[in-house]
Structures are given as structure tokens and as C-alpha cells.
N, C-alpha and C positions, 0 to 999 in steps of 0.2 A: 504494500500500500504506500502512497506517495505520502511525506509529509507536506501538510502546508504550514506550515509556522514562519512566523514575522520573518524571522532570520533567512531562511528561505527564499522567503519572498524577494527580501533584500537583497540577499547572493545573485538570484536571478538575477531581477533588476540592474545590478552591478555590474553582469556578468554581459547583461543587452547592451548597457552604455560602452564598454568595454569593446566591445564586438564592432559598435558603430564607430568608433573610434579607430577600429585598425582596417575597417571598411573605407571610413572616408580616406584615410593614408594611402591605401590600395588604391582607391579606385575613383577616389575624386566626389566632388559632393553631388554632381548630377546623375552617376551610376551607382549610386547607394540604393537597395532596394530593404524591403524587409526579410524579404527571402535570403538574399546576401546576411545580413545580417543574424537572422535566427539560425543560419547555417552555422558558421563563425562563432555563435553565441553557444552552441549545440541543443538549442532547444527549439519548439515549434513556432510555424508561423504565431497561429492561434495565440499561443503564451507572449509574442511579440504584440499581439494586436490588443490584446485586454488589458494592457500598461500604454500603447498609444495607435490614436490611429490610423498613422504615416511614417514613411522613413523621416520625411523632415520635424516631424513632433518629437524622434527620437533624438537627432541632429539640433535642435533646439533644449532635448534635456541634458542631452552632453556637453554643449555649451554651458549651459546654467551650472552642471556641476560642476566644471572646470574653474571657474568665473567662483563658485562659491568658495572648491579648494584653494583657490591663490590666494582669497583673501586668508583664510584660516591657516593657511598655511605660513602665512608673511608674519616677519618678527611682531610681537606684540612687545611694547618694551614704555607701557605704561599708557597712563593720560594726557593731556592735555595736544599745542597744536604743531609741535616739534613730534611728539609720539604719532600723533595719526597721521601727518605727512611723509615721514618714513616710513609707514606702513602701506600707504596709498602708490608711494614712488615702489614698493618693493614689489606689489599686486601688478602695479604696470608692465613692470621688469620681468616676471615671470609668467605674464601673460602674453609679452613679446616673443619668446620663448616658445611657447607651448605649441606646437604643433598642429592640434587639432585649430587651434581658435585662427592661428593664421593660413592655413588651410581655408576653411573660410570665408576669413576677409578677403585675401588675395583669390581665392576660385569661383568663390561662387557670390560675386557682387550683388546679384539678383537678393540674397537670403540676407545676407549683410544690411544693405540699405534700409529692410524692414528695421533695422535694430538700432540703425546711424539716423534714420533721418524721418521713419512714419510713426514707429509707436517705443515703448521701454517694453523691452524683456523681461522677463522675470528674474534673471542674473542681473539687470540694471538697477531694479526696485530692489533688488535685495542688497544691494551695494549704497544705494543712498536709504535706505532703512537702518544700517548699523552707521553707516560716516556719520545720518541725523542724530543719532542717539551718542555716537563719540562727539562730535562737535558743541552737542549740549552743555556737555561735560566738559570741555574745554572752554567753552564759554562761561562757564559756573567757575573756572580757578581765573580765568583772566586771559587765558592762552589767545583764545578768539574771539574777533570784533564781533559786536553785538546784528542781529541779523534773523532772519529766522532760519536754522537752522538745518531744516527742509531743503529749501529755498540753495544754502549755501553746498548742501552736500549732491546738489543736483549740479551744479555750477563745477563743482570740483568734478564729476561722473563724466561732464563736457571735457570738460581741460585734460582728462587723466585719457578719457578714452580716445579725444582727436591726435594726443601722443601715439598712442597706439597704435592707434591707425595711419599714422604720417612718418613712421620711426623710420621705416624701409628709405620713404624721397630724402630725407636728410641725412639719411645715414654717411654720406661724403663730407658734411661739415657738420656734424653731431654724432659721434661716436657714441657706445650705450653707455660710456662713465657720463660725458659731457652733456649726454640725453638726460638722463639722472639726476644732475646736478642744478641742471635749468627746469625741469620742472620739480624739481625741489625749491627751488628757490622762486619760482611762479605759482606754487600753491602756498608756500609759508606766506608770503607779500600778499595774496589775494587774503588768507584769513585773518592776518595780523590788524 
């Protein structure tokens, strides 16, 4: 008898985003199927479909998860707005990085644009849902100009992401320290 337990569940899951992940590497983001996928994943279509119900839904949670682990993953090294700009420039840095996400940006400009320029993701909202809530908190010791908070961590989600997306054109006169360092020093000036 199968088990279904949480954990389970989760492995699957883990195991689908996984699978889309070495899909998109293979094979580019317009030749991802589900099929491709549940193969790769070793499990059924069926099991792929009743967690989402397209390749690009699944291409979209692998994003969000990627996008969640940078953040989680980047130094924590306290409050206020020296702690969270280091945190934000390190989230950038390893999301430059990451394969699947510039993958992506660079192949599949179509899927991209949805994210850059019609609506917020759900890796975007989740990214100014915790900046909102650290900003607060730097704002409550003094770190950060008064502002609402929301408002400031969406402005920083701009700045952090059009880095991201622009690293590649400048890369000739902005190297990734020099990259690093300028917007480090364009996000501490904007919250100061």
C-alpha cells in the first residue's frame, strides 16, 4: 500500500520541482513538457497534474522556490539597514548565479516579462512581505528613513531585480564585486 503522508507528499513535490529544473537545463523553457518532467521526476503524469496544471505552473513554482531559497539562504547577520542590504545584495548575487532563474530570463523572455513588467509573482510578494517587515524594524532603531514600509520594500524589489536583470549588459564595466558594491551603496542611500 502507498503511503500518503505530509513528508511524502513533500519529497514528491520536491522531487517534481527538481525534475523541472534539470528539464529546463536540458531542454530549454519552450520544450518542457509534463511528461518530460514526471519522466525525470519518476513519477506519473497524473501525480504531476494534481500539484499543477501546466508545465509553466510548475516553471513558475521552481522559480518561487529558488527566489524563496536565496533569500533564506543569504547571510542573516542581524537588524537594522546595513543588515538587510547585505542580505538583499547577497539574494541578488546568488540569484545571478542560479541557473534555472537565468535560464529564464535570458530564454524565455515571453514568461519573464509576465514577472518584469504585467503583474508580481509570488516569489516577488514574498520578497517584499519579509524586506516590509525587516524595514519596519529598521525603521523602529533609526537605520531607515521614515516611509511606509511596503511602499519602500517594493522600490528596493525594483532596484534589486532590474540589477539582475541588467548584470549580463554591464558586465564589461561592472564586474560582480563592482556590481555588488554599487548597489550596495544605491540601496543603503535610497533607505538612509
Amino acid at each position: 500500500m502507498l503511503s500518503t503522508s505530509n513528508d511524502e507528499q513533500v519529497d514528491v513535490g520536491e522531487r517534481i520541482l527538481e525534475a523541472a529544473a534539470s528539464c529546463l537545463l536540458a531542454l530549454g523553457v519552450e520544450r518542457v513538457t509534463l511528461a518530460a518532467i514526471a519522466r525525470r521526476a519518476g513519477v506519473s503524469r497524473p501525480t504531476v497534474y494534481r500539484r499543477w496544471p501546466d508545465s509553466r505552473s510548475v516553471i513558475a513554482a521552481l522559480l518561487t522556490a529558488r527566489v524563496t531559497d536565496a533569500w533564506v539562504q543569504a547571510p542573516d547577520s542581524g537588524t537594522g539597514r546595513v543588515a538587510l542590504v547585505t542580505r538583499m545584495v547577497a539574494v541578488a548575487a546568488r540569484l545571478r548565479r542560479d541557473e534555472v532563474v537565468m535560464q529564464v530570463l535570458y530564454h524565455a523572455p515571453d514568461l519573464a516579462m509576465v514577472y518584469i513588467a504585467e503583474r508580481l509573482g509570488s516569489s516577488q510578494r514574498r520578497l517584499i512581505d519579509v524586506a516590509e517587515v525587516e524595514l519596519a524594524a529598521a525603521q523602529a532603531d533609526g537605520s531607515v528613513r521614515s516611509g511606509d514600509p511596503r511602499q519602500l520594500a517594493a522600490m528596493c524589489l525594483l532596484i534589486t531585480q532590474s540589477t539582475i536583470q541588467s548584470a549580463q549588459v554591464v558586465a564589461p564595466i561592472l564586474g560582480e564585486d563592482a556590481l555588488a558594491a554599487e548597489l550596495t551603496y544605491t540601496l543603503n542611500r535610497y533607505l538612509s
